[in-house]
C-alpha positions in Angstrom: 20.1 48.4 124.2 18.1 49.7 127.0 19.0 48.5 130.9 15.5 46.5 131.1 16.1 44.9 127.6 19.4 43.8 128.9 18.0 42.3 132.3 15.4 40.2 130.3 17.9 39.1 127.3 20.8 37.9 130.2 17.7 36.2 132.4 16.2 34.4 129.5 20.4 33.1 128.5 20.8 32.3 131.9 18.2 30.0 132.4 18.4 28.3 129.2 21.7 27.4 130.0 20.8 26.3 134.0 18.2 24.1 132.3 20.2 22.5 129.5 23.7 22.1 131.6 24.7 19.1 132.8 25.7 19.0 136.3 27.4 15.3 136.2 30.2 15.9 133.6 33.6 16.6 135.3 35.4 19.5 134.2 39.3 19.0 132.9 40.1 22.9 131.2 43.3 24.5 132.0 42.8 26.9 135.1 43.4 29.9 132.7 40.0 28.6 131.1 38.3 28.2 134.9 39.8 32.1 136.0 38.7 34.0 132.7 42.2 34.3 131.7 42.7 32.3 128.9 43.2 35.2 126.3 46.2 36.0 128.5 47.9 33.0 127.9 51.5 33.0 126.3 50.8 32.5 122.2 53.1 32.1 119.6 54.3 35.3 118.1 55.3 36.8 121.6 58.8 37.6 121.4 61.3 37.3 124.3 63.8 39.7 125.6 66.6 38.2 124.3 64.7 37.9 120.9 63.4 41.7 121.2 66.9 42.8 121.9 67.8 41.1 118.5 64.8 42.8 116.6 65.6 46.1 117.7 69.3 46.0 116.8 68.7 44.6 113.2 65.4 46.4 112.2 67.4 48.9 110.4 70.5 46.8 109.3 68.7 46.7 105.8 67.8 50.7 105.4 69.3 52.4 103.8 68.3 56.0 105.8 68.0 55.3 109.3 66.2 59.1 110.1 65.4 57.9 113.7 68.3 57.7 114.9 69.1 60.5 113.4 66.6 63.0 114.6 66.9 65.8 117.0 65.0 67.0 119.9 62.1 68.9 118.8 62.2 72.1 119.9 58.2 72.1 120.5 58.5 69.3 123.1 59.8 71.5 126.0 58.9 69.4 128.7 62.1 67.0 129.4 60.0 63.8 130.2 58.3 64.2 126.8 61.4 64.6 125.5 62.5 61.9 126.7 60.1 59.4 126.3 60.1 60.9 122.4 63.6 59.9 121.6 63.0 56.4 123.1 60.0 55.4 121.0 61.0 53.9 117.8 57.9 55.0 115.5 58.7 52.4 113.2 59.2 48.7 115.5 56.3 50.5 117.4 54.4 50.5 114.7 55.8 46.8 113.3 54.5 45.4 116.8 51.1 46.9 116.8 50.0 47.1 113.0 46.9 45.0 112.5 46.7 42.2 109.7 47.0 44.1 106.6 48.0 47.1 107.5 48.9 50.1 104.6 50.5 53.3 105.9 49.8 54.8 102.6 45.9 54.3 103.2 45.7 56.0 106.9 45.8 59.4 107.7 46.7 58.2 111.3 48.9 55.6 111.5 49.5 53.0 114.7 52.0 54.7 116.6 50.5 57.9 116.8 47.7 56.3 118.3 50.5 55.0 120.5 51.6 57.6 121.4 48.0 59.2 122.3 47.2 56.7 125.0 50.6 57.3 126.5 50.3 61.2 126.7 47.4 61.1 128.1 48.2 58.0 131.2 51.3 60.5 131.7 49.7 64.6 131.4 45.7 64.1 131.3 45.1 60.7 133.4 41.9 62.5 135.1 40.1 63.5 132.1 38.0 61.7 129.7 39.0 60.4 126.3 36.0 62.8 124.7 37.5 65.6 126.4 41.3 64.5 125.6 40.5 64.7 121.6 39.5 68.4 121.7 40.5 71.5 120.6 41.2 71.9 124.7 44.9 69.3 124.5 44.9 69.3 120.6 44.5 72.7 118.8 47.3 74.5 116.6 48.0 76.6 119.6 49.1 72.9 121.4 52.5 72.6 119.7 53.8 70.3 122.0 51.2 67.8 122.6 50.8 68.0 118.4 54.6 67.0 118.1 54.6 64.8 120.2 51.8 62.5 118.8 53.0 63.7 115.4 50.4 65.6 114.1 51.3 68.7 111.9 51.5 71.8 113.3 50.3 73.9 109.5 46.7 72.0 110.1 43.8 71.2 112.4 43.5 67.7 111.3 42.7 65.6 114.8 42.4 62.2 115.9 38.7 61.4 117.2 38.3 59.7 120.1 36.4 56.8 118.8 39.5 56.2 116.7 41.2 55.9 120.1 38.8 53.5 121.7 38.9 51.2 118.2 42.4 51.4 118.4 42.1 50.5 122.1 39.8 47.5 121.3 41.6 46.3 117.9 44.4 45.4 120.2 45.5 41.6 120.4 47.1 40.6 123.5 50.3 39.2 121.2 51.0 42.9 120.2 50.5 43.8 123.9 52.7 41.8 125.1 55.4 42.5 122.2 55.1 46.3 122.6 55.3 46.0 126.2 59.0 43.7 125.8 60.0 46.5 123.8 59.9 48.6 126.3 61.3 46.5 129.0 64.3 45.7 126.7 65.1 49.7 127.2 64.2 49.2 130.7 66.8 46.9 131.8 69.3 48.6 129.8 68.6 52.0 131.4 70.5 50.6 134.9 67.6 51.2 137.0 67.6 47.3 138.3 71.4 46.0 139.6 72.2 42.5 138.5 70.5 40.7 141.7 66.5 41.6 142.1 64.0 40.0 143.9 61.0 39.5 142.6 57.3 40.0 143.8 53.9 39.3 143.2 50.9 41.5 144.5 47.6 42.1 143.4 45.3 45.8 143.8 41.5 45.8 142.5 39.6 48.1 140.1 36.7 48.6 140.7 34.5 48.3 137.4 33.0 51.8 136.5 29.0 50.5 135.8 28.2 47.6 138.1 24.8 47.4 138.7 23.8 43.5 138.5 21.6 42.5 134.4 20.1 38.9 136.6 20.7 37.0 139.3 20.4 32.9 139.6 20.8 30.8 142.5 22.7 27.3 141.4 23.3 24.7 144.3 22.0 27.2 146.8 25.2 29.5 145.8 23.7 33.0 144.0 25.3 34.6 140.6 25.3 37.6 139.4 25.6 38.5 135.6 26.6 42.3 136.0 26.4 45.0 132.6 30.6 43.7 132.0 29.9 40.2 131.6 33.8 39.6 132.4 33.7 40.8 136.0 32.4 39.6 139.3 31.6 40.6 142.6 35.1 39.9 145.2 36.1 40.9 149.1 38.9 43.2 149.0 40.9 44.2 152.1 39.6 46.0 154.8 39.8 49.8 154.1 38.4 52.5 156.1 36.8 54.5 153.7 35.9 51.7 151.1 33.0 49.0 151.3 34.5 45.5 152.3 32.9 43.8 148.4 34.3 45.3 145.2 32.9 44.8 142.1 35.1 44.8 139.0 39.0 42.8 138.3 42.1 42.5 139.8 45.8 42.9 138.5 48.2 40.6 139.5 51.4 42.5 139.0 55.0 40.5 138.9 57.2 43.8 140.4 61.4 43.5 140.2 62.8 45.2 143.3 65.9 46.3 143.8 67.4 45.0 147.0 69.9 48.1 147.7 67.4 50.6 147.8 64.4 48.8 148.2 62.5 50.7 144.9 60.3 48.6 142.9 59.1 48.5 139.1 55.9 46.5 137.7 56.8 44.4 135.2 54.1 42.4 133.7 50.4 41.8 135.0 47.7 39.0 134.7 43.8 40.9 134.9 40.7 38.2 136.0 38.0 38.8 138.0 37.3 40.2 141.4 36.0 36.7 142.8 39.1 34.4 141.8 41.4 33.7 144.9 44.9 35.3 143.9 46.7 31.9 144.7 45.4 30.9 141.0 47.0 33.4 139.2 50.6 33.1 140.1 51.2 30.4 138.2 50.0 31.7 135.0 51.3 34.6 135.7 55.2 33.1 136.6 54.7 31.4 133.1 53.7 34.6 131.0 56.9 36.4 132.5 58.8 33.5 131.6 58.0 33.6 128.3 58.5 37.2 127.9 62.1 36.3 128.9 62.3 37.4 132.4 64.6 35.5 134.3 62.6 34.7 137.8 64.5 32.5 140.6 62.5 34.0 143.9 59.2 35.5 144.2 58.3 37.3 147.5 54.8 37.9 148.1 51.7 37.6 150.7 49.6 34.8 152.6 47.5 34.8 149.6 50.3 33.2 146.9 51.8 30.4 149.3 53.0 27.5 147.4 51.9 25.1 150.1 52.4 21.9 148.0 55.7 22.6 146.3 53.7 22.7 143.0 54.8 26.2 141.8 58.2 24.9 142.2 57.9 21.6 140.5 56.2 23.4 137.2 58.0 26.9 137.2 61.2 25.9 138.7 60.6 29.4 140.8 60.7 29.6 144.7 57.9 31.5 146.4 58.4 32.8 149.7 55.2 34.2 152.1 54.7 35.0 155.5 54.0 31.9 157.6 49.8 31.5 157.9 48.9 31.5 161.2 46.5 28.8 160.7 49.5 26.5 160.1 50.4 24.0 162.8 54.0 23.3 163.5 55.2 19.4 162.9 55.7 17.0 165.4 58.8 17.7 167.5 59.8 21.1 166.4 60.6 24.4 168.0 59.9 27.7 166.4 62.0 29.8 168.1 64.4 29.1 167.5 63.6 26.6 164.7 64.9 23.7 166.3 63.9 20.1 164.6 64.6 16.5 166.7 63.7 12.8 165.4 61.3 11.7 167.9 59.8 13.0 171.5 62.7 10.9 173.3 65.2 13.1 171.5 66.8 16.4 172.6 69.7 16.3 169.9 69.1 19.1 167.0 68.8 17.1 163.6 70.7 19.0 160.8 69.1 20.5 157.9 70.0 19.1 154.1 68.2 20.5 152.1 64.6 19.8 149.6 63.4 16.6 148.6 60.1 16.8 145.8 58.0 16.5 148.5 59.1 18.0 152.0 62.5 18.8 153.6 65.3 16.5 154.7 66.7 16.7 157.9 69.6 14.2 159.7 70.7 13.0 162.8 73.2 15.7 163.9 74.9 13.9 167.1 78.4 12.8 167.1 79.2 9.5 167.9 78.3 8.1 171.0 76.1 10.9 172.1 72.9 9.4 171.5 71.7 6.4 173.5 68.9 5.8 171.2 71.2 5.2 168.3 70.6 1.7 167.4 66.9 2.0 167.3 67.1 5.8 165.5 66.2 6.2 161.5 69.1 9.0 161.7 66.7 11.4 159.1 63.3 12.5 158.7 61.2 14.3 156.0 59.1 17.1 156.7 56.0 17.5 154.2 56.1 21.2 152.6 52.9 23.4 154.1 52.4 27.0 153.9 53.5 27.4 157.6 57.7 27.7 157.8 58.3 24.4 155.8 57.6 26.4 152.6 60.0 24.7 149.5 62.4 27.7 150.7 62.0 27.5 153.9 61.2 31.0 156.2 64.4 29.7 158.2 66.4 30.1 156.1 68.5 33.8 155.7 67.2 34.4 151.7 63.5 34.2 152.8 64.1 36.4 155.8 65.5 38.9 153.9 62.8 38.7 151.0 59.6 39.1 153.2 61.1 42.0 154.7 61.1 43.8 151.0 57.7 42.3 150.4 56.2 45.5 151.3 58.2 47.5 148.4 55.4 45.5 146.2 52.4 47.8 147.0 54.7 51.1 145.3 53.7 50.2 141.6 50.0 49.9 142.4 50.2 53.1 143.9 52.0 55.0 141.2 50.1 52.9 138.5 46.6 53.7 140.3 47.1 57.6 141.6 49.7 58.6 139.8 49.2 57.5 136.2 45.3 57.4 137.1 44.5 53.6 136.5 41.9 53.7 139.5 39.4 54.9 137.5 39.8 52.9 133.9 37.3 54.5 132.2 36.6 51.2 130.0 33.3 48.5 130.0 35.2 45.2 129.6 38.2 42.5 130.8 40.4 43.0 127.4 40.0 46.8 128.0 41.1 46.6 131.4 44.3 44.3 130.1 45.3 46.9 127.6 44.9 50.2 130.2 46.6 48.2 132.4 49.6 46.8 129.9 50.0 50.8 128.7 49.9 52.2 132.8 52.9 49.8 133.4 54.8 51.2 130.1 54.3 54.6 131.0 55.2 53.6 134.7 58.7 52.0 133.5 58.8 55.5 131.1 58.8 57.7 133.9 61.0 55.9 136.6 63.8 55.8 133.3 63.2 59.2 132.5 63.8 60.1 136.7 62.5 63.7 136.4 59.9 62.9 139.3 62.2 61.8 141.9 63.1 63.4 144.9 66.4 64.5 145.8 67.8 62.2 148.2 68.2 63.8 151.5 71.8 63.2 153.4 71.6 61.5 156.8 73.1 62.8 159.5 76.5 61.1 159.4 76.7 61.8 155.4 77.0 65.9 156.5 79.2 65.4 159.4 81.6 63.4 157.4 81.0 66.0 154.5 81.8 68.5 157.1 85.2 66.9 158.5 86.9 66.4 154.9 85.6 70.3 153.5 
């Protein structure tokens, strides 16, 4: 369709629906339904890591030949991440995971995983380049052994994969084989050592920008304005103040649970949640703490910004998860308390320090902490009071206390993924027209992020400190 017949086919929808909707009828959906998100939701069918670790080890128990574990390094794939990346991909569980309804290798030339394996060659070699120019003699001729092998192609022909087969692959995609394909390849993760038993967790959010985002109509309802933009799916957001970038963005963002290890302070996306550019991130962490829970990731502290507070205690009533922010500055401190240092008393006649007990559903319990005798208001003192939880320092886990402290000061280590995932592995510019496009370039950037950090041929050599080579130098 031409841009002027979409303008007057999304105006002519949209006032039909102002004209026919009715304003009085209250609204009970699930907030995944309210953010756009409800194709995100867990479904049945999505395995767990425990459950994936128990797929993987019996998916051969039955063969006879098992020729993948058996195969050698192709001596075509020279480069030691491909390599690497090769021998962990299981052709045949990837291709169990992803296989649409019905599927028949013996009627496909190209089969699932070699697909697969496209999208992940290019996020990690080509992620600048278009997915016209990617299927081309240019990265896939008989003089390209390498990238041939590795996608599986043979090397005695010219056959290639086109790119619409890519982008129908792309599409075709259900967000149950997502998620399985992506458990997969955390199952490897956590076995490769690079997280230590005790992580903290994170939760951060980045935009992208939509790539066509010139407005179809515009409506005013209840004086408010909305745009329908050419991607239906995404809206029109603030983002934070950047020098170089315009202070709106129109497009989505993804809101990434990271694991980071506490030693070294490196983090590693794990699994994201992708809505609209107008929804206020404090409505995706709980659908997004559910999702990892049903993937099997064990979560017990989340660390993250202003933005995810769980002023109300709600997040920990549902998810059984603690969430730990920054105090707001808009936050007013109780009734007879000091902030530094925290310092809590019963009443404005009171000097004694009241001892802290711990979290009730609703707020935290304090007591009386003078000895006996040392009060004079004793007889007429209630000896405890309950402060209601806020998003100020009486947080469920309160920013007292010495866990918090030390997971804001990590919180920071959140914003590494995004920018591997957006520079590095070229997710800034998505190069696709719709929300369940974005999930699925955004699912396959965090596989081939997790890839690369296990394969560790990009890190840096860590450079000794100054003490390291004196003591170096004492012992010879």
């Amino acid at each position: 369709m031409t841009k002027k017949s979409k303008k007057e086919l999304a105006e002519q929808i949209m006032m039909e629906i102002v004209e026919q909707y009715d304003y009085s009828q209250s609204l009970d959906i699930p907030i995944e339904e309210l953010i756009g998100i409800e194709d995100q939701a867990p479904t049945a069918g999505i395995r767990s890591l425990p459950e994936m670790a128990f797929y993987v080890e019996n998916f051969h128990s039955d063969k006879l030949f098992h020729f993948d574990t058996l195969k050698k390094p192709y001596p075509e794939i020279v480069d030691p991440e491909l390599q690497f990346i090769d021998q962990v991909i299981d052709d045949r569980i990837i291709n169990s995971l992803i296989a649409p309804d019905g599927y028949s290798a013996a009627h496909r030339d190209i089969q699932p995983y070699q697909l697969f394996r496209m999208e992940l060659l290019k996020i990690i070699k080509y992620p600048e380049i278009s997915y016209r120019k990617f299927c081309s003699d240019e990265y896939f001729g008989k003089e390209r052994k390498q990238n041939r092998r590795f996608i599986r192609l043979s090397l005695k022909t010219k056959i290639q994969v086109d790119h619409t087969e890519l982008c129908h692959f792309r599409r075709d995609l259900k967000f149950k084989q997502l998620m399985n394909v992506l458990v997969y390849f955390l199952h490897h993760f956590y076995k490769s050592g690079c997280l230590e038993n005790a992580v903290i967790h994170g939760v951060d959010s980045s935009e992208l920008p939509s790539e066509v985002n010139y407005p179809l109509c515009t409506i005013e309802i209840n004086g408010n304005k909305v745009r329908i933009y050419s991607d239906p799916d995404c809206d029109c957001g603030k983002r934070r103040n950047k020098r170089d970038k315009s202070y709106y963005v129109i497009g989505y963002r993804m809101h990434t649970l990271t694991a980071i290890n506490p030693t070294n302070g490196h983090s590693f996306p794990l699994v994201s949640l992708v809505g609209a550019a107008n929804h206020h991130d404090s409505l995706f962490l709980k659908p997004l703490i559910k999702l990892a829970q049903a993937l099997g990731i064990d979560i017990k502290l989340i660390t993250a910004d202003q933005a995810y507070h769980d002023s109300d205690g709600s997040v920990l009533n549902e998810t059984g998860v603690y969430v730990v922010a920054p105090a707001s500055e808009q936050a007013k401190l109780p009734e007879n308390v000091l902030q530094t240092p925290m310092r809590v008393t019963c009443n404005n006649s009171c000097e004694i320090p009241m001892d802290y007990l711990g979290t009730t559903l609703n707020g935290h319990e304090f007591r009386c902490g003078a000895t006996p005798g040392e009060c004079m208001f004793a007889s007429s003192c209630p000896k405890s009071r309950i402060i209601n939880f806020d998003n100020g320092h009486f947080q469920p886990m309160p920013t007292f206390h010495t866990g918090s402290q030390t997971a804001i000061k990590v919180r920071k280590n959140c914003e590494r993924p995004f920018n591997l995932m957006k520079k590095r592995e070229g997710l800034e510019q998505t190069r696709v027209r719709s929300q369940h496009g974005v999930v699925v370039r955004s699912a396959l950037t965090t596989i081939v992020t997790l890839l690369i950090e296990m394969a560790g041929t990009r890190h840096k050599p860590q450079k000794k400190d100054y003490k390291q080579r004196e003591l170096f130098a004492a012992t010879g």
